[in-house]
Backbone as a chain_set.jsonl record, in Angstrom:
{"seq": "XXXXXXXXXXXXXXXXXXXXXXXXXXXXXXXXXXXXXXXXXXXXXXXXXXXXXXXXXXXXXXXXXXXXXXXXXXXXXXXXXXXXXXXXXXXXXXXXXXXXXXXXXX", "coords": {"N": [[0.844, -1.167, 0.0], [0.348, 1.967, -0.812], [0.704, 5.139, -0.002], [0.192, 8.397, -0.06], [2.001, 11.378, 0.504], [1.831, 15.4, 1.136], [3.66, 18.259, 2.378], [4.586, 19.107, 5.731], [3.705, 17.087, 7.782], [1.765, 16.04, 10.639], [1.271, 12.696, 9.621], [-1.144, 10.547, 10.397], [-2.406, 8.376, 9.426], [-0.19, 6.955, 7.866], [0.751, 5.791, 10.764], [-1.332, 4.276, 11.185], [-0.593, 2.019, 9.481], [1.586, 1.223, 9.598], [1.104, 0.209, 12.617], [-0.019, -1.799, 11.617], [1.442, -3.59, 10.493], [3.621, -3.936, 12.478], [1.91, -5.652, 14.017], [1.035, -8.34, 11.762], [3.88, -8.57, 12.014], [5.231, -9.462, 14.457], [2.508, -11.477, 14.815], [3.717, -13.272, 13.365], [6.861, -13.767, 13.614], [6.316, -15.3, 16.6], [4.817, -17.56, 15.711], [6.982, -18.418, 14.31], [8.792, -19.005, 16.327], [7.627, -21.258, 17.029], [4.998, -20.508, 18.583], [1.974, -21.345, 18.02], [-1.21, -19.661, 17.509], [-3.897, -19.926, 19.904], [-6.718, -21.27, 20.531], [-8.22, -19.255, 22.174], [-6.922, -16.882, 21.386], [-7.85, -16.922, 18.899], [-10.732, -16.617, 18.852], [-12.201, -14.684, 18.095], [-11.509, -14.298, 15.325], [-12.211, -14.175, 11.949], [-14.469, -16.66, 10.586], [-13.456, -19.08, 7.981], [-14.642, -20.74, 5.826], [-15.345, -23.78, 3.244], [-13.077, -22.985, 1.795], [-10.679, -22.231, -0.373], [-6.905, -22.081, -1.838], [-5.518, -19.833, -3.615], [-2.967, -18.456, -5.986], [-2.112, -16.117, -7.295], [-3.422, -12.645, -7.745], [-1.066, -12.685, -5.879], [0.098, -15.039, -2.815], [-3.664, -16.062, -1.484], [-6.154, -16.755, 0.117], [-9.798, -17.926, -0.606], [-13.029, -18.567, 0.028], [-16.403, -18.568, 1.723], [-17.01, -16.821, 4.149], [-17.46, -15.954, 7.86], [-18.482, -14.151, 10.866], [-16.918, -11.886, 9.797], [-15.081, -8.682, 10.183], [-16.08, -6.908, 8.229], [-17.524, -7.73, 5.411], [-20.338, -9.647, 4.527], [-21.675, -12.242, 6.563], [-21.856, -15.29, 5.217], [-21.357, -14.653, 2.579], [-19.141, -14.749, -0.245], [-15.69, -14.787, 0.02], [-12.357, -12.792, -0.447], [-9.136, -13.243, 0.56], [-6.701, -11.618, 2.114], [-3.318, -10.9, 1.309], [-1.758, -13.613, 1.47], [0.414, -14.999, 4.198], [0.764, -17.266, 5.736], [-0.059, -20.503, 6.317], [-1.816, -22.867, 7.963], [-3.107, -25.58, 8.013], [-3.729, -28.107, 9.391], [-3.879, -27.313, 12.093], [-5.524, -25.29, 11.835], [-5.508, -22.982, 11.166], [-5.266, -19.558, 9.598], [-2.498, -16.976, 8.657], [-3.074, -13.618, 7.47], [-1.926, -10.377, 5.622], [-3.912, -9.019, 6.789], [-4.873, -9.823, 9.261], [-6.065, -12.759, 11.302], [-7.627, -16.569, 10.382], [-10.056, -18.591, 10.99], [-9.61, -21.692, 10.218], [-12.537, -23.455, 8.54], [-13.929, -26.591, 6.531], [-12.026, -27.946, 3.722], [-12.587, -26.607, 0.506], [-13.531, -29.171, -2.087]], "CA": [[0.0, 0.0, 0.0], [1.433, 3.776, -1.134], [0.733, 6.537, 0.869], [1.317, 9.857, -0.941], [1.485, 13.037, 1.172], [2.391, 16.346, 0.807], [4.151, 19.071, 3.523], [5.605, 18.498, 6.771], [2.923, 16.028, 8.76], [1.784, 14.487, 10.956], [0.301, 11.531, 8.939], [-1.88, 9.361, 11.405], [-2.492, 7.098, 8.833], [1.075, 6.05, 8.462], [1.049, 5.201, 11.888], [-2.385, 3.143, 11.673], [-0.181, 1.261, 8.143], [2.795, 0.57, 10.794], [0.492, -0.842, 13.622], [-0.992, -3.16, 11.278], [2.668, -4.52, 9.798], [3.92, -4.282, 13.49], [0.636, -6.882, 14.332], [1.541, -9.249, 11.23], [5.51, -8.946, 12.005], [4.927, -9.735, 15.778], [2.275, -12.76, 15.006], [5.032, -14.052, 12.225], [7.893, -14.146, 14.719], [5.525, -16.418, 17.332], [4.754, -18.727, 14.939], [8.34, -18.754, 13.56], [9.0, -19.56, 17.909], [6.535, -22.326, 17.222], [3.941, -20.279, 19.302], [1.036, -21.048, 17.406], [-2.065, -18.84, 18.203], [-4.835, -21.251, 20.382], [-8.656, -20.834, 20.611], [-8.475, -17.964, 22.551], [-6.461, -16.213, 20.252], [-8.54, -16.958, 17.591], [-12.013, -16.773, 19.052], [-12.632, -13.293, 17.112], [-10.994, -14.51, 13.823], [-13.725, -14.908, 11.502], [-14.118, -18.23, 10.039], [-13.466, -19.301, 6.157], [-15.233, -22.041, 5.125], [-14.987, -24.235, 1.676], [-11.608, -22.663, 1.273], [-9.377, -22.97, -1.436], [-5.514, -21.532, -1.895], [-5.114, -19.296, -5.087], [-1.619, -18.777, -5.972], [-2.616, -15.499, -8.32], [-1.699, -12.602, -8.03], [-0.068, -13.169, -4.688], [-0.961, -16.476, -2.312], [-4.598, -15.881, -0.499], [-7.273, -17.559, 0.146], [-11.441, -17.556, -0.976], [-13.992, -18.853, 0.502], [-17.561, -18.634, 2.27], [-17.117, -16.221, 5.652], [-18.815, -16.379, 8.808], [-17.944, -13.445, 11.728], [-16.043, -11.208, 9.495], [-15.675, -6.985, 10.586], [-16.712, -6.285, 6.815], [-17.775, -9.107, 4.661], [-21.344, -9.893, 5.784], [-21.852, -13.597, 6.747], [-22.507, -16.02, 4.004], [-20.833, -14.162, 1.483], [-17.706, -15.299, -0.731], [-14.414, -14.1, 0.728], [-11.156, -13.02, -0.807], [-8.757, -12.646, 2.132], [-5.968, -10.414, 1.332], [-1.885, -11.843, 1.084], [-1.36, -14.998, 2.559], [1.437, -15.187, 4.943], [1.146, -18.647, 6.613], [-1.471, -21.222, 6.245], [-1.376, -24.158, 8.819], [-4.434, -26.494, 7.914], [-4.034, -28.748, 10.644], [-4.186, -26.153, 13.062], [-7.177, -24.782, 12.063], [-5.557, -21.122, 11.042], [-4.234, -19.13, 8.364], [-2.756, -15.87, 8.726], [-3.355, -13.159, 5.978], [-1.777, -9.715, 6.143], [-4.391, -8.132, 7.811], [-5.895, -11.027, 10.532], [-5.944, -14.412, 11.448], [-8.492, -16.423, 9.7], [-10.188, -19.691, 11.076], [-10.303, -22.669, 8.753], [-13.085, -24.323, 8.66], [-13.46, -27.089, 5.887], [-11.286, -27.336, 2.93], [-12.911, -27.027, -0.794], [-13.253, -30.447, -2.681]], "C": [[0.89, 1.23, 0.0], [0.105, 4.707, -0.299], [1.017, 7.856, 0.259], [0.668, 11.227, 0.031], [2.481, 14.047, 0.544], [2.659, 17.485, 2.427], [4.63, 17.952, 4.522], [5.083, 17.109, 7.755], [2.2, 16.847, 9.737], [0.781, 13.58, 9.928], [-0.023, 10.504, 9.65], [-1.955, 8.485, 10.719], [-1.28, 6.485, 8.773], [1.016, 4.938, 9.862], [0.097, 3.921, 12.133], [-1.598, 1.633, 10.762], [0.796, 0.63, 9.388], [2.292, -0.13, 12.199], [0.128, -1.966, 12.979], [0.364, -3.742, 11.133], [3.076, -4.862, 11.096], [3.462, -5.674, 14.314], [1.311, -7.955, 13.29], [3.316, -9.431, 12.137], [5.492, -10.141, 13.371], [4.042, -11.45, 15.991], [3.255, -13.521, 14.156], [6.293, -14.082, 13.288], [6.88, -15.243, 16.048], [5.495, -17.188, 16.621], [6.082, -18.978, 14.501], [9.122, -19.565, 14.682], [8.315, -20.696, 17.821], [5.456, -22.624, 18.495], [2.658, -20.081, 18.771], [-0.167, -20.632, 18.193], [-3.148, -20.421, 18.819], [-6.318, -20.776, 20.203], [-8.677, -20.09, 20.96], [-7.902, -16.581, 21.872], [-6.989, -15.845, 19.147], [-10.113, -16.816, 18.066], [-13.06, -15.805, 18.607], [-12.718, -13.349, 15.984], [-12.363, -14.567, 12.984], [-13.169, -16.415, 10.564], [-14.391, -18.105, 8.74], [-13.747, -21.008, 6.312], [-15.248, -22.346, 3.416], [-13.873, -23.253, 1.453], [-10.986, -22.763, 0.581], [-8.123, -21.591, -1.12], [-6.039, -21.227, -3.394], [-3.538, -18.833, -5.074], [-1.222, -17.251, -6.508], [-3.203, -14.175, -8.0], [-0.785, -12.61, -7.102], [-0.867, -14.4, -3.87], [-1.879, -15.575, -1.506], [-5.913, -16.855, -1.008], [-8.646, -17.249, 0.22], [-11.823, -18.645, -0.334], [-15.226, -18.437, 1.297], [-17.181, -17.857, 3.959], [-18.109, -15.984, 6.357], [-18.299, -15.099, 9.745], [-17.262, -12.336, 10.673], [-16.302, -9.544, 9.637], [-16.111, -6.342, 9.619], [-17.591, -6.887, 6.07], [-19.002, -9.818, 5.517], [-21.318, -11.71, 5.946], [-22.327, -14.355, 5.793], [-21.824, -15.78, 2.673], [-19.345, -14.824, 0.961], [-16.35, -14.057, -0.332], [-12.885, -14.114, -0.207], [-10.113, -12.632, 0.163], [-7.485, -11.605, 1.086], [-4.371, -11.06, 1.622], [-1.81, -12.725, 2.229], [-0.159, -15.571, 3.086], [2.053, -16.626, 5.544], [-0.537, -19.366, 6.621], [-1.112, -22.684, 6.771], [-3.281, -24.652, 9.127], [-5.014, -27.378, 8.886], [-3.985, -28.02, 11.526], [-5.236, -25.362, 13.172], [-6.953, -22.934, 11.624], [-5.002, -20.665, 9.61], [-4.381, -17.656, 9.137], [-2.245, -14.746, 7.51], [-2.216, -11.867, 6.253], [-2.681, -8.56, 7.143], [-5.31, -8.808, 8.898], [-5.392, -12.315, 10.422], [-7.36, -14.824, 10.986], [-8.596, -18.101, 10.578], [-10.002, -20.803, 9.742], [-11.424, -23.511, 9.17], [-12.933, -25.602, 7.265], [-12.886, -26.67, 4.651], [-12.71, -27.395, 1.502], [-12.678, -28.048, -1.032], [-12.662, -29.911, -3.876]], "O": [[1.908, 1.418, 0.666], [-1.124, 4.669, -0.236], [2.173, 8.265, 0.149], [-0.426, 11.766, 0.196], [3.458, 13.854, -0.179], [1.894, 17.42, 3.389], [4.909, 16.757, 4.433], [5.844, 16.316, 8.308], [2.052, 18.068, 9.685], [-0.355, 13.925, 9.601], [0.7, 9.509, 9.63], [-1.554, 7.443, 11.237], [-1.1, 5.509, 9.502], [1.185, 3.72, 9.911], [0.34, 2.936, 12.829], [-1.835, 0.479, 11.117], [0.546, -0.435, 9.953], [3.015, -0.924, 12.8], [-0.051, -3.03, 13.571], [0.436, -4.693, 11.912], [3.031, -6.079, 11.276], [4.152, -6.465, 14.956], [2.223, -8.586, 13.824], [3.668, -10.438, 12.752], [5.69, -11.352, 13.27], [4.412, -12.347, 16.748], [3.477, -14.656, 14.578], [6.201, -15.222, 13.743], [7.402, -16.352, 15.927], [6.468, -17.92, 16.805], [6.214, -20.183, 14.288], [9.881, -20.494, 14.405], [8.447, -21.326, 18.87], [5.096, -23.632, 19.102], [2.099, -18.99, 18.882], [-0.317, -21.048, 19.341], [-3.141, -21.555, 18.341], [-6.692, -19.761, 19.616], [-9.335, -19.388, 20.193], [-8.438, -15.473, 21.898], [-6.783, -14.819, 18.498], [-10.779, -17.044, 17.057], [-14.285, -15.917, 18.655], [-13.599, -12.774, 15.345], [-13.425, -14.99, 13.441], [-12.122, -16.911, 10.146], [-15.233, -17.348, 8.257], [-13.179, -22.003, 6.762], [-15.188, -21.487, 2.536], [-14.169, -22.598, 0.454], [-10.32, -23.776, 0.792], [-8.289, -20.554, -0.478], [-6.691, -21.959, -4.138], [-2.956, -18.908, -3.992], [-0.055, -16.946, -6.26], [-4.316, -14.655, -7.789], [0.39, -12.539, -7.462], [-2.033, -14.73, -4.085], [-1.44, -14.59, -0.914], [-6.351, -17.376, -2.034], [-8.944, -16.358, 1.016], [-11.078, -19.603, -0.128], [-14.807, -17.385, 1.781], [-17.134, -18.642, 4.906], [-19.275, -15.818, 5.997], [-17.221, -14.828, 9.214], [-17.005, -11.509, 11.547], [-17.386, -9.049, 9.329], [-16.573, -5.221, 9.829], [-18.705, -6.371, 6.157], [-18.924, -10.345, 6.627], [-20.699, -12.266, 5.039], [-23.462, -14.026, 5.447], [-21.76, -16.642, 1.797], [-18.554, -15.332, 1.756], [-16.286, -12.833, -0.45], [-12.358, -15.157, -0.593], [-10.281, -11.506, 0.631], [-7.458, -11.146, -0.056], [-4.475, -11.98, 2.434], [-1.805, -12.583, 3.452], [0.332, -16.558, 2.537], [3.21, -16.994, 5.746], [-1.661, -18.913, 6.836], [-0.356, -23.481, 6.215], [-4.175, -24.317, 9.904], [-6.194, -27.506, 9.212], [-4.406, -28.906, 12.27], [-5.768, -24.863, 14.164], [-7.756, -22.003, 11.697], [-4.438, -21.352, 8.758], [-5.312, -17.163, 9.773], [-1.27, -14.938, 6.783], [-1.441, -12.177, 7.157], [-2.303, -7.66, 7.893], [-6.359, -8.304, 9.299], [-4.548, -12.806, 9.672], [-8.275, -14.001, 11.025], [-7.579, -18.756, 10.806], [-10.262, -20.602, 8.555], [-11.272, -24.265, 10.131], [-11.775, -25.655, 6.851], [-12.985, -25.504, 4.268], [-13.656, -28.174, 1.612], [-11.665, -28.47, -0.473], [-12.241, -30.668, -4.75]]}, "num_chains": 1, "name": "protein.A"}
């Protein structure tokens, strides 16, 4: 994501762009510790159901969302870059959340 300002600042938004990367960086080092997030961690996430991996034009994943803060319930989901996707675990995380899995696509 670009940012284009002009003059001296302050740019709050910056700062909201650098909390979010701070959040990914932060859960990507835990998991890299092999501190994967647990149920309580995730008990906000919204859930992706029938799931598939696209590869195209960066990895993320579609499917059917349930809970999500935008994306009303029921609706088809494109998550947004896919960082880490651990199936048996039940998670994936995108750059902007953690995402339940529920089942996979046939």
């Amino acid at each position: 994501m670009s940012v284009l300002h002009k003059g001296p600042g302050p740019f709050p938004e910056l700062a909201r762009i650098a909390a979010r990367h701070r959040r990914l960086a932060e859960d990507l080092e835990r998991i890299a510790g092999g501190h994967h997030p647990g149920a309580d961690d995730l008990r906000d996430a919204p859930l992706l159901m029938e799931w598939r991996l696209r590869l195209a034009p960066a990895p993320h994943l579609v499917g059917i969302v349930l809970g999500h803060p935008v994306i009303p319930d029921g609706e088809l989901c494109r998550t947004s870059e896919l960082f880490t996707l651990e199936p048996d675990l039940g998670y994936a995380r995108t750059r902007s959340r953690f995402y339940r899995l529920g089942e996979r696509a046939n």
